[in-house]
SEVEX-755425 format. One record per residue (C-alpha): residue in three letters; x negated, y negated, z negated. Coordinates in Angstrom, 3 decimals, decimal comma, padded with zeros to 6 digits. Example, Ala and Ser with C-alpha at 12.3 -4.5 7.8 and 13.67 -1.06 7.14 Angstrom:
BEGIN
- ALA  -012,300  004,500  -007,800;
- SER  -013,670  001,060  -007,140;
This chain:
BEGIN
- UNK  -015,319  018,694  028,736;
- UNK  -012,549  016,479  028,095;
- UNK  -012,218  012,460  030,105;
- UNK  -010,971  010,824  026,858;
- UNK  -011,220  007,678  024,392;
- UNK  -012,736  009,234  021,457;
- UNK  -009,892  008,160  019,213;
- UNK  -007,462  010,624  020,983;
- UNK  -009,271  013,204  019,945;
- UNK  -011,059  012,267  016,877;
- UNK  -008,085  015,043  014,755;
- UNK  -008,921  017,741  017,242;
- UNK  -013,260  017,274  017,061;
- UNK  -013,079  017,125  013,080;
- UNK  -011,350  020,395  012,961;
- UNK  -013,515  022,130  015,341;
- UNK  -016,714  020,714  013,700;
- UNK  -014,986  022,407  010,386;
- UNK  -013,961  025,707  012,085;
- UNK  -017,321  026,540  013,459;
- UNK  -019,502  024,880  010,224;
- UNK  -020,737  022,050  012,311;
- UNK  -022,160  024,022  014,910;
- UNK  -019,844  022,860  017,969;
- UNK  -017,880  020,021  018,287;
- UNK  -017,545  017,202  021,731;
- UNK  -020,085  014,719  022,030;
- UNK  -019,736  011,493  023,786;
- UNK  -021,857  011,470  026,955;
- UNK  -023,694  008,966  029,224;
- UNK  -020,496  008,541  032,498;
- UNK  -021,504  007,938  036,223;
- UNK  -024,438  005,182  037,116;
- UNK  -024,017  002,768  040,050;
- UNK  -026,690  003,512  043,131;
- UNK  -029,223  000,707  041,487;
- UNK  -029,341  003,202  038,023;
- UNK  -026,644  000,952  035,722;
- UNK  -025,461  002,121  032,398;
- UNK  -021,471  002,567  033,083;
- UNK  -019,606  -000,192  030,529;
- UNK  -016,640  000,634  028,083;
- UNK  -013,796  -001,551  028,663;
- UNK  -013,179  -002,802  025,614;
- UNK  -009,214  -004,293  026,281;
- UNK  -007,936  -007,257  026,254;
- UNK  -008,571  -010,579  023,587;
- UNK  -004,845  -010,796  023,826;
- UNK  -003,751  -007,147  022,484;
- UNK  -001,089  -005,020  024,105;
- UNK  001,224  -004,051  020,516;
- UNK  003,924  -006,526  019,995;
- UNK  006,146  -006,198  016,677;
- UNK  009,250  -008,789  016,842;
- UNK  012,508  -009,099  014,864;
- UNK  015,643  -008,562  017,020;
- UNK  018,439  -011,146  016,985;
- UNK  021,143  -008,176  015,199;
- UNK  018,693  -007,759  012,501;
- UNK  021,165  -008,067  009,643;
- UNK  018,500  -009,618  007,311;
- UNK  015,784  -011,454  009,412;
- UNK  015,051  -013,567  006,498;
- UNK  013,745  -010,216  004,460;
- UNK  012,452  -008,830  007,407;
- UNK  010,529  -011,674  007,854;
- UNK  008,946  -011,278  004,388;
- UNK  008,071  -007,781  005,070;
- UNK  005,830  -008,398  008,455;
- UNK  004,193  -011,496  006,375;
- UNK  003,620  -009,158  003,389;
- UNK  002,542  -006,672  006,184;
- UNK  000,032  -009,025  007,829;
- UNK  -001,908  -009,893  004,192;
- UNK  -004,956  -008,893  002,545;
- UNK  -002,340  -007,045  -000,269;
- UNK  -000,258  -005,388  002,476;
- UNK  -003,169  -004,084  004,287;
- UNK  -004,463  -002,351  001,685;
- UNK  -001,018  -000,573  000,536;
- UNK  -000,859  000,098  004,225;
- UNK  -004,196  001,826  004,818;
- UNK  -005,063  003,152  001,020;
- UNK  -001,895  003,964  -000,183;
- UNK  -000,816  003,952  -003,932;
- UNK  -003,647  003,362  -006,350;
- UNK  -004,477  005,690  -008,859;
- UNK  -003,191  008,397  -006,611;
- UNK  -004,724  008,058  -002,797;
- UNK  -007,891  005,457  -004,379;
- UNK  -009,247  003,632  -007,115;
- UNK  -011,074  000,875  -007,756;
- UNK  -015,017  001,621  -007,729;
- UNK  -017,667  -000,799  -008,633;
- UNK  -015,405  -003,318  -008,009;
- UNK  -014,566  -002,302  -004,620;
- UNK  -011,014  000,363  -003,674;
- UNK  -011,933  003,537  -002,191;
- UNK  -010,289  006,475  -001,318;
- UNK  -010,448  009,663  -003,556;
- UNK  -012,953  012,089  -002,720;
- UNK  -009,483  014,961  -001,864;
- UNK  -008,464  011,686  000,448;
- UNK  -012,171  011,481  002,532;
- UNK  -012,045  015,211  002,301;
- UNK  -008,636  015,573  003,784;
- UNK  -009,490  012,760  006,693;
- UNK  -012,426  014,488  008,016;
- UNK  -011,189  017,969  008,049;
- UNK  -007,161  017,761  008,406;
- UNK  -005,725  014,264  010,056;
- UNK  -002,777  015,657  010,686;
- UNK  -001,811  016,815  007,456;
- UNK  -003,042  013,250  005,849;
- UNK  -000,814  011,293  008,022;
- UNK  002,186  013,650  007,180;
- UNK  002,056  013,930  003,805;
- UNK  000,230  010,602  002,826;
- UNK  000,859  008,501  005,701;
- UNK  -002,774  006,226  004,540;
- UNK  -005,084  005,427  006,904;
- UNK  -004,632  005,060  011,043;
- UNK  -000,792  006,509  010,803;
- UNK  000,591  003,513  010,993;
- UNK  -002,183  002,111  013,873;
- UNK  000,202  -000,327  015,460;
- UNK  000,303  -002,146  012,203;
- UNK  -003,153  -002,452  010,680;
- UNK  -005,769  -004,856  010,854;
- UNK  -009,299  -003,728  011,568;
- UNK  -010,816  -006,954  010,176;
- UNK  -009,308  -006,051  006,515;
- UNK  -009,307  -002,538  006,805;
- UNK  -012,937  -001,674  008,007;
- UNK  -014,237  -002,341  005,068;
- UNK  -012,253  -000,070  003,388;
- UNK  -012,979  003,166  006,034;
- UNK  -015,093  005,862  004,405;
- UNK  -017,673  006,842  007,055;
- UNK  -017,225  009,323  009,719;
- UNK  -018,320  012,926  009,670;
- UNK  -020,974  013,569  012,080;
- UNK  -018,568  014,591  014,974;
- UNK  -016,866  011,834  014,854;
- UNK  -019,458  009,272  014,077;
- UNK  -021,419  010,186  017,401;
- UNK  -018,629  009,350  019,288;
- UNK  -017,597  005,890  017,621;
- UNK  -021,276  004,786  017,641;
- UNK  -021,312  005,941  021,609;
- UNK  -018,232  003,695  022,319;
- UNK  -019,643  000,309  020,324;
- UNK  -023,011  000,460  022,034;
- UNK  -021,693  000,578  025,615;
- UNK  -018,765  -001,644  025,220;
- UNK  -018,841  -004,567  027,397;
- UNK  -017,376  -007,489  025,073;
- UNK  -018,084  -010,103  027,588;
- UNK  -014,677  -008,326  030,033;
- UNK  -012,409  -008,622  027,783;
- UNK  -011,376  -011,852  028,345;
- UNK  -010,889  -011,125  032,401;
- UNK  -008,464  -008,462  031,246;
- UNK  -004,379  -009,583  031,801;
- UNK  -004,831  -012,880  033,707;
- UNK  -002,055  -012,585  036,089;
- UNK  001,029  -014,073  035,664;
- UNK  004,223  -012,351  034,518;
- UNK  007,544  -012,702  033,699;
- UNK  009,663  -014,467  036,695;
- UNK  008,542  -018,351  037,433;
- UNK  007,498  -018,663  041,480;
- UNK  003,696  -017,838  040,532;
- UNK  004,309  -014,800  039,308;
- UNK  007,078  -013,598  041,671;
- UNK  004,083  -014,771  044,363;
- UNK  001,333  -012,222  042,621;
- UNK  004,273  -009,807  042,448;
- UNK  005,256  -010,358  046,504;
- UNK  001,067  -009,974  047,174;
- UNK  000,884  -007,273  045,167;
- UNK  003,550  -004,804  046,381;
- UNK  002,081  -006,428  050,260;
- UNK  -001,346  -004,616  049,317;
- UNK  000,165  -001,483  047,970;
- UNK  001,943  -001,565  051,488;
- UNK  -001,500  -001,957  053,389;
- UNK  -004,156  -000,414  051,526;
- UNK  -002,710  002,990  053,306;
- UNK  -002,664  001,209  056,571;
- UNK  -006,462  000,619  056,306;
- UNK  -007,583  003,608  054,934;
- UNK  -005,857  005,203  058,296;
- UNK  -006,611  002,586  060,397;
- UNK  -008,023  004,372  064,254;
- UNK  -010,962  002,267  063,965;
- UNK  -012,970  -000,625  063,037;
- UNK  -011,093  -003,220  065,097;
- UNK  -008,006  -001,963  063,952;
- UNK  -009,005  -001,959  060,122;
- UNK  -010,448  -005,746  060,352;
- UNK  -006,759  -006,812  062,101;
- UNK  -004,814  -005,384  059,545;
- UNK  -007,016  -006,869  056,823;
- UNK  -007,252  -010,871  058,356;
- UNK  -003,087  -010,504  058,794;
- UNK  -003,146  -009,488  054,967;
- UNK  -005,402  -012,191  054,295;
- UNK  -003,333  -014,464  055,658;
- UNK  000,042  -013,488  054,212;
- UNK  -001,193  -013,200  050,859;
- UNK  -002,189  -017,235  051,470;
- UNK  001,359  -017,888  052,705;
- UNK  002,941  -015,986  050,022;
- UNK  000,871  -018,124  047,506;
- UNK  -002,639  -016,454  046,793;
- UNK  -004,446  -020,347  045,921;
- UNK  -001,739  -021,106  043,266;
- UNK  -001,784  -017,629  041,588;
- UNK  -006,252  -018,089  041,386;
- UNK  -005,841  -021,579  039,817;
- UNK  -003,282  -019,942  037,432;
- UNK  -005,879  -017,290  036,709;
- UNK  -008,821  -019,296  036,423;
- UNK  -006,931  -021,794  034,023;
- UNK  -005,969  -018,715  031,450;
- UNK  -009,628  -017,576  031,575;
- UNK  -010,918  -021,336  030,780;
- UNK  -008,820  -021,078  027,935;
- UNK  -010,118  -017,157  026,553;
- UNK  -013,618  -018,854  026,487;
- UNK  -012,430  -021,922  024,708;
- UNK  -010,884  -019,308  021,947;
- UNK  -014,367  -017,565  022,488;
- UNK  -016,632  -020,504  021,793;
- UNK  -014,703  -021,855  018,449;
């Protein structure tokens, strides 16, 4: 078995499914239910993303640079990005561009090889758009199909806006979640050796308190603010 996302090893499950014709490749499987019989939920991430592409201030061109990331971030770009150069990676087909059959062949048996020598498709993951892209995706092979249908049903879309509400960077309420932090990374040992019950609840109430003093209230009305604006974004 392997504890993976099923992206990370969607390369490694096509080639198996084409080394043994199909008959053995990983499936995705049900994880660990709570004591009242739950379904486990997939994390989907954060609304907010976690890849960040910026221009640095020594860029000698920003101007062009510029133009490239807007290009980049279009309908046009997208395409060039994730189908390559028509008439040799696709074509257009009843109106709509899709890959050549060598392309769809060479994605669900070889990955690897299409991202060297074409560079189409997820290579350049950081930079695509799923929204324009999607559309564009042959489907799956079977081994890899199982696995994406697996992760859509049991992600939990609802989380993802609860996902990177503390505050960073280094204003007071962050360096207060940062001081409350590193105090519970200090005492979480403390309790799990405490000598008994007493001694556990003693430690925990002085935490308590500390993590008050070293401004607990402010950082929740920081958090709770961020997430009343995730649902706003939700809502439109």
């Amino acid at each position: 078995m392997m504890i993976r996302e099923w992206t990370d090893i969607s390369d490694l499950n096509s080639k198996l499914e084409v080394l043994t014709n199909q008959s053995s490749y990983y499936i995705a499987v049900d994880g660990p239910q709570s004591s009242r019989g739950e379904s486990a939920k997939l994390f989907p991430g954060s609304m907010d993303g976690w890849m960040v592409t910026m221009i640095s201030r020594s860029t000698e061109n920003p101007e062009r640079a510029i133009r490239f990331l807007t290009y980049l971030a279009s309908e046009e770009g997208q395409r060039d990005l994730f189908l390559g150069k028509e008439g040799e990676t696709w074509a257009m087909k009843n109106g709509k561009p899709q890959l050549t059959a060598a392309m769809v062949q060479l994605h669900d048996t070889d990955r690897e090889r299409l991202e060297k020598e074409y560079g189409i498709m997820d290579t350049y993951w950081m930079l695509r758009n799923p929204a324009f892209v999607n559309k564009w995706r042959p489907e799956n092979a079977p081994s890899i199909k199982q696995m994406e249908e697996f992760a859509n049903q049991q992600a939990d879309l609802d989380s993802g806006i609860y996902k990177g509400l503390d505050p960073i960077g280094d204003s007071d309420i962050a360096l207060a979640w940062s001081r409350i932090s590193q105090n519970w990374e200090e005492v979480l040992p403390e309790l799990i050796t405490a000598k008994d019950e007493a001694a556990f609840d003693k430690i925990f109430e002085n935490f308590l308190i500390r993590r008050v003093n070293y401004g607990f209230n402010q950082v929740m009305e920081y958090r709770q603010n961020e997430l009343e604006l995730r649902k706003a974004k939700i809502a439109r």
